[in-house]
C-alpha positions, 0 to 999 in steps of 0.5 A, a space after each residue: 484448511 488451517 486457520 492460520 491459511 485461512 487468515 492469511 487468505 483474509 488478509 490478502 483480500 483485505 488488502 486488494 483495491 486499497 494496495 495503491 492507496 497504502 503505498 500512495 500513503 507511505 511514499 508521500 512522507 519518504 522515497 522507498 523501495 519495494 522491499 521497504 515498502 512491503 516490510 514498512 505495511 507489516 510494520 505499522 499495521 503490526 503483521 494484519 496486513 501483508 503484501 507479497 512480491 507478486 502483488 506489490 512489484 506490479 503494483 509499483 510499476 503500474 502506478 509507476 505507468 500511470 504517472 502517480 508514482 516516480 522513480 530512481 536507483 539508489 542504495 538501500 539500508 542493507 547497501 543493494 542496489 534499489 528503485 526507489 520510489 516517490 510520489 508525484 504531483 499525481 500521485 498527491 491529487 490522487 492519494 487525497 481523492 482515494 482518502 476522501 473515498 477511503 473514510 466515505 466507505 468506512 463511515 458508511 460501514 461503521 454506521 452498519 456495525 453500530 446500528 441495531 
């Protein structure tokens, strides 16, 4: 196995179980669509994390069924035709919940880390 493969595998379990939390995150300043929303992830967290249609579309459209999540067609950067998604009410009780719980479990892992 080549250690590029083996990153790229680390990175994707990185990213399982707080894939809602990040779009959660990121719809809650702006409407986006999917593809905007994967590219935005690479973006800020400069290529660490990154998500692939196969796990974001799904996810989009499951929080989509769970009411955090809202939609609408409109026309993307590059003129296409696009879903774009907002957050709703639920989806900001949501969001501050899993944030709580966010920094909660990196607290507790940092404390490991520095501890002797």
């Amino acid at each position: 196995m080549k250690a590029g493969e083996t990153v790229k595998r680390d990175r994707s379990d990185l990213l399982h179980g707080t894939l809602d939390l990040l779009v959660l995150r990121l719809v809650h300043d702006e409407p986006m669509n999917g593809y905007a929303l994967g590219r935005r992830i690479e973006s800020v967290t400069n290529d660490a994390l990154q998500v692939d249609e196969g796990s974001l579309y799904p996810a989009l459209y499951r929080m989509e069924r769970k009411g955090l999540l809202a939609s609408s067609w409109g026309t993307s950067e590059n003129n296409r035709r696009a879903k774009f998604y907002r957050i709703t009410r639920a989806g900001r009780r949501r969001l501050s919940l899993e944030r709580a719980k966010w920094s909660s479990f990196a607290s507790a892992v940092e404390k490991i880390l520095e501890s002797s």
